[in-house]
C-alpha positions as CSV (number, residue, x, y, z in Angstrom):
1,X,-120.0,83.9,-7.4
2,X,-120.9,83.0,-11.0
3,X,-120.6,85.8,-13.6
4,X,-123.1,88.7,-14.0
5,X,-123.9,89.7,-17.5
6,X,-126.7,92.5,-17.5
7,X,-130.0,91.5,-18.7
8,X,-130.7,94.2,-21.8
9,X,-128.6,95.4,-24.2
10,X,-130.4,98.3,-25.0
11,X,-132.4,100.6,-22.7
12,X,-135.4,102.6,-23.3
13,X,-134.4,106.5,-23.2
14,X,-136.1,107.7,-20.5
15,X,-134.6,105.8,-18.2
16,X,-131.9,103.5,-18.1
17,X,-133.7,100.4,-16.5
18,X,-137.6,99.3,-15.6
19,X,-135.9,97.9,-12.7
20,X,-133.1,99.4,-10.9
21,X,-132.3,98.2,-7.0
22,X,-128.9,98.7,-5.4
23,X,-128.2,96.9,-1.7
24,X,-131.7,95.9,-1.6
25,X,-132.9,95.1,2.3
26,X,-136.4,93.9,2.6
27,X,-138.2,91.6,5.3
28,X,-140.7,89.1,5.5
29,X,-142.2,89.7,8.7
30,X,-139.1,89.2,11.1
31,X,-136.7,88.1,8.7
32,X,-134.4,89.6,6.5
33,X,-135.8,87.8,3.3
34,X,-134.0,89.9,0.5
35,X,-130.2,91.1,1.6
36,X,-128.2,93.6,0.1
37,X,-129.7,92.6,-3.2
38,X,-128.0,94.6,-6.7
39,X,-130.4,94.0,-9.5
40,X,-131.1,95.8,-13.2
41,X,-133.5,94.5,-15.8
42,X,-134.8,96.0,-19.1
43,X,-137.4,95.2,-21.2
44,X,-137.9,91.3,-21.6
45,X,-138.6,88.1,-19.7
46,X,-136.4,87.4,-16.1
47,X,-136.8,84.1,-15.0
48,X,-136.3,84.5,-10.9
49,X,-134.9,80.9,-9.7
50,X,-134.1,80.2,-6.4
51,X,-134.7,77.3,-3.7
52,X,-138.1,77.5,-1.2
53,X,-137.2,80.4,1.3
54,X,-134.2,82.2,-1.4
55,X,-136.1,85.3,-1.2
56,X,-138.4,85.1,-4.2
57,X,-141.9,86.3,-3.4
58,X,-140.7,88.8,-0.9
59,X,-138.5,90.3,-3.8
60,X,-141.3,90.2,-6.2
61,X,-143.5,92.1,-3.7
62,X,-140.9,94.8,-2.9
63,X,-141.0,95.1,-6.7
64,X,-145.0,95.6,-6.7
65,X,-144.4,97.8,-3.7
66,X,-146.3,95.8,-1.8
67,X,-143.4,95.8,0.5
68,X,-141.0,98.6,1.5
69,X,-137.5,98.4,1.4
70,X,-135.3,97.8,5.0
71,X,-133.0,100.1,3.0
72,X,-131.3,100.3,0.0
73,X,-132.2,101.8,-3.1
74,X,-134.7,101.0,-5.4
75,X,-136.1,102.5,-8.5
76,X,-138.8,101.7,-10.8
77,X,-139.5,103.1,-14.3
78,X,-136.9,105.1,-13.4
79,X,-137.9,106.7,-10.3
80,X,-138.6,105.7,-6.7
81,X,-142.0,104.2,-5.4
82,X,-142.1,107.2,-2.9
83,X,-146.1,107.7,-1.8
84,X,-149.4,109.2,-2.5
85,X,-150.2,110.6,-5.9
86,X,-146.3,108.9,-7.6
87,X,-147.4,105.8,-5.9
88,X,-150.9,105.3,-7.8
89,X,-149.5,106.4,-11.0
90,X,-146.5,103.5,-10.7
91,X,-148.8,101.1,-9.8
92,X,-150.9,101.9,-12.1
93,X,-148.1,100.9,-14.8
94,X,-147.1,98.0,-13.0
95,X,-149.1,94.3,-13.6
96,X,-148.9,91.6,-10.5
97,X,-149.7,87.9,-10.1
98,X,-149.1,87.2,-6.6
99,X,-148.6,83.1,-6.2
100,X,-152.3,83.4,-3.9
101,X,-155.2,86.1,-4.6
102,X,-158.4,86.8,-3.4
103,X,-161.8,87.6,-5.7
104,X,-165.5,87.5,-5.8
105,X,-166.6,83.9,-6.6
106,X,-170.1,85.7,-7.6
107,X,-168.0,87.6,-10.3
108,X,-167.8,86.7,-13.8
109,X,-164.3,86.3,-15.2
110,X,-165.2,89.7,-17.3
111,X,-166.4,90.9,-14.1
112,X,-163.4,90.1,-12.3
113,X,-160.9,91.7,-15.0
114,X,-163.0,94.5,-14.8
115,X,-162.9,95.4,-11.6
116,X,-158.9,94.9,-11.6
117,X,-158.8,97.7,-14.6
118,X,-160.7,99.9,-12.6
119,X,-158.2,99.6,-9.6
120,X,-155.2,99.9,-12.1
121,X,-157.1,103.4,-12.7
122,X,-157.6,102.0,-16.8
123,X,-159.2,104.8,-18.9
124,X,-163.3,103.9,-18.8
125,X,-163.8,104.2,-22.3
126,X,-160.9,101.8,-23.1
127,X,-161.9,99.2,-20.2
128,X,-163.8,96.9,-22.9
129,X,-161.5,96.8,-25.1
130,X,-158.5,95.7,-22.8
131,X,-160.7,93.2,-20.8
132,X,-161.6,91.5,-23.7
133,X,-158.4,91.4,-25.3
134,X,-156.6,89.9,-21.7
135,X,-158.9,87.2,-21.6
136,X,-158.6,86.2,-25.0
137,X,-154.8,86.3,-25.0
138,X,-155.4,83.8,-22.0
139,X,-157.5,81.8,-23.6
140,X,-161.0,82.0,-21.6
141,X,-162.5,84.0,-24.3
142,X,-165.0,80.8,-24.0
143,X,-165.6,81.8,-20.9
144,X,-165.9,84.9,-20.0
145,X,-168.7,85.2,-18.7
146,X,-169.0,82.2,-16.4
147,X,-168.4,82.7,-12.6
148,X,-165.2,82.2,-10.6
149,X,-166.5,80.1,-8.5
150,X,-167.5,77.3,-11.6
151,X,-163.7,77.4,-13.2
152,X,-161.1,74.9,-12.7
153,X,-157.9,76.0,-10.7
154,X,-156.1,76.1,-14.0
155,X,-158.7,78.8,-15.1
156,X,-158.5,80.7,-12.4
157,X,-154.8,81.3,-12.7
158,X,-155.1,81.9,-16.3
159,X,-157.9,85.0,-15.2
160,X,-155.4,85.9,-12.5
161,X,-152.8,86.5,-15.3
162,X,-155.5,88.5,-17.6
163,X,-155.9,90.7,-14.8
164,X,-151.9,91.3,-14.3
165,X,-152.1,92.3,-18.1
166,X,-154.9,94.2,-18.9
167,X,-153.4,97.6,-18.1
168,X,-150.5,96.5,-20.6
169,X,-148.0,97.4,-17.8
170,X,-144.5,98.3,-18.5
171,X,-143.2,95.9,-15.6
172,X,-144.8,92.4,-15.3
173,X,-144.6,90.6,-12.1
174,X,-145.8,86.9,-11.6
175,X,-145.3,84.8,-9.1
176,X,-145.5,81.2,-9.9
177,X,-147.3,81.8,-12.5
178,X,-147.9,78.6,-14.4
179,X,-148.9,76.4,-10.8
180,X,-151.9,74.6,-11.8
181,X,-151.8,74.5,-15.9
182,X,-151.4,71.5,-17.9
183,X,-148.8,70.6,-20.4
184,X,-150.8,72.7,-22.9
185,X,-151.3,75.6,-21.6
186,X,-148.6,76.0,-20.6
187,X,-146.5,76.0,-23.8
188,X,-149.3,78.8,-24.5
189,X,-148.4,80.4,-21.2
190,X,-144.8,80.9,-22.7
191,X,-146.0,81.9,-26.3
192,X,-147.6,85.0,-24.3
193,X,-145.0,85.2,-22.4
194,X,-142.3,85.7,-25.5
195,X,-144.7,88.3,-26.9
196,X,-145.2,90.4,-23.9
197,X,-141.3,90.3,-23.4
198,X,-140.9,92.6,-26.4
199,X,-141.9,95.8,-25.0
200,X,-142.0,95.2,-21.1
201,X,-140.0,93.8,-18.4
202,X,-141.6,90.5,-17.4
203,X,-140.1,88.9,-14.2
204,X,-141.4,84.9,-13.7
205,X,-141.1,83.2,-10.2
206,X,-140.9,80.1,-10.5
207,X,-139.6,76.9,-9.5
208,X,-140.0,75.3,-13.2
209,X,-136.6,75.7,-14.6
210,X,-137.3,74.2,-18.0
211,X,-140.4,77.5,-18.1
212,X,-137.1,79.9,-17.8
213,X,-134.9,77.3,-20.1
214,X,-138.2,77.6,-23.1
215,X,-139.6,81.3,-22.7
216,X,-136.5,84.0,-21.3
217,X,-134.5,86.0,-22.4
218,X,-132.5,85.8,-18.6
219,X,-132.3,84.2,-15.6
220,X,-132.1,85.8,-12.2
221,X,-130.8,82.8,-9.8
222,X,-131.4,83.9,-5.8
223,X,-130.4,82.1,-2.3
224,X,-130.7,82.9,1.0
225,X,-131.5,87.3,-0.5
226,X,-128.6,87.5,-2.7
227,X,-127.9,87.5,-6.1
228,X,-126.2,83.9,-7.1
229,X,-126.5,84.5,-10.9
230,X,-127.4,86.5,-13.6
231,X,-127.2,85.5,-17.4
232,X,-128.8,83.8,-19.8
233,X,-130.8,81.0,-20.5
234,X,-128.5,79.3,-22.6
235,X,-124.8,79.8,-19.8
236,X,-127.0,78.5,-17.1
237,X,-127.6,75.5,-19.3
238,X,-123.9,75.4,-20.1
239,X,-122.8,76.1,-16.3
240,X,-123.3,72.5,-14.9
241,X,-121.9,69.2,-16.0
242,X,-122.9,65.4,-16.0
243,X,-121.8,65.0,-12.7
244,X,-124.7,67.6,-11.1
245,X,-128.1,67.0,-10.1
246,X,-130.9,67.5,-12.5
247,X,-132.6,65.8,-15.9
248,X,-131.6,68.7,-17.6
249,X,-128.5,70.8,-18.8
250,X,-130.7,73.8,-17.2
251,X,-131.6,72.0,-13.8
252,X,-127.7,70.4,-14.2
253,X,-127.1,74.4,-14.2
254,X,-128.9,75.5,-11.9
255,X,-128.0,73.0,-9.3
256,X,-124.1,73.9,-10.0
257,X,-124.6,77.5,-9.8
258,X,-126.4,77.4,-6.3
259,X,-123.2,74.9,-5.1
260,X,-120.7,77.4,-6.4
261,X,-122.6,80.6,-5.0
262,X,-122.7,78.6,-1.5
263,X,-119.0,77.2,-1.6
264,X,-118.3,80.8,-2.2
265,X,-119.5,82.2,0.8
């Protein structure tokens, strides 16, 4: 297995990590998608890499508790999901961009961001505010007030990701985040990205490697539920060689790492 560096150096003081998880077991229906998984992240932006069916989404919604852990331990903002009124107030801390989601195509995009603040439990008199400042920070500012149904898919992602911000969570989830934006948006997507990073701990599904090479501060490789990798950006770039797959010293990386973790077995 390839070395594992931890992700922060520092760690905010009332807890030791956003995300803390320890022999993680979750499932995917019948399947054991996420096995005996060890994971700590701080404050910054986690790539999550890993081949179609490595566990990715099913991690990311054990992490919105979406999903409960098989077993395990798991800890978030430095305490456990657990239920009822702890529950409401972690999720209420937490932002999520699942890869698929459902909304009103009679809403507005303000509409839309709106209602997600008010399930996120955001204070009423502060709503305004926060919507308008997630929907310019995605850069439909120009459009906020035109219905889902009339936006482009590339739009609709981008309002997806205002709503997964609006509450300025302390732990940012997004799955695939950046599937249907152009070129343009998203070297924007990674600006944002860079900036939220400073105060909260952003993990990015994805199967882009060169969007975990440009915009984080880690990368969190995955296969088959386990952890293949941890580090950053710059030793999975230096991890592969001429000789291994990819157009790229990243995706050369990447593609070494996941032979070595499977060799290893």
């Amino acid at each position: 297995m390839a070395r594992v560096v931890t992700a922060a150096e520092t760690a905010p003081a009332a807890y030791a990590w956003e995300i803390d998880a320890t022999g993680l077991r979750v499932r995917a229906g019948r399947r054991l998608a996420v096995n005996g998984l060890d994971l700590r992240l701080g404050p910054g932006v986690h790539g999550l890499l890993g081949p179609n069916g490595a566990g990715k989404t099913t991690l990311i919604r054990a992490l919105a508790t979406v999903l409960r852990p098989e077993s395990g331990r798991l800890e978030l903002l430095g305490g456990t999901p657990g239920r009822g009124t702890r529950l409401r107030e972690l999720r209420s801390r937490i932002g999520y961009l699942p890869q698929e989601f459902g909304y009103y195509r009679r809403f507005t995009v303000r509409e839309f961001v709106e209602y997600l603040a008010w399930l996120k439990e955001v204070p009423k008199a502060r709503v305004p505010d926060l919507v308008q400042h997630a929907i310019e920070r995605v850069g439909l500012a120009d459009r906020a007030d035109a219905r889902m149904k009339t936006l482009s898919g590339g739009m609709v992602r981008r309002a997806g990701i205002a709503q997964a911000i609006v509450n300025d969570p302390d732990i940012l989830l997004l799955d695939e985040p950046t599937a249907g934006l152009d070129p343009a948006q998203r070297m924007q997507f990674r600006e944002l990205l860079q900036q939220l990073g400073t105060h909260t701990c952003v993990v990015v599904s994805t199967h882009l490697v060169e969007d975990v090479a440009a915009a984080c501060t880690s990368v969190v490789l995955v296969d088959e539920g386990r952890l293949a990798f941890q580090g950053t950006a710059a030793e999975l770039a230096a991890a592969g060689s001429a000789t291994d797959i990819g157009d790229s010293p990243s995706e050369r990386g990447y593609t070494a790492l996941l032979a070595r973790h499977r060799e290893a077995r």
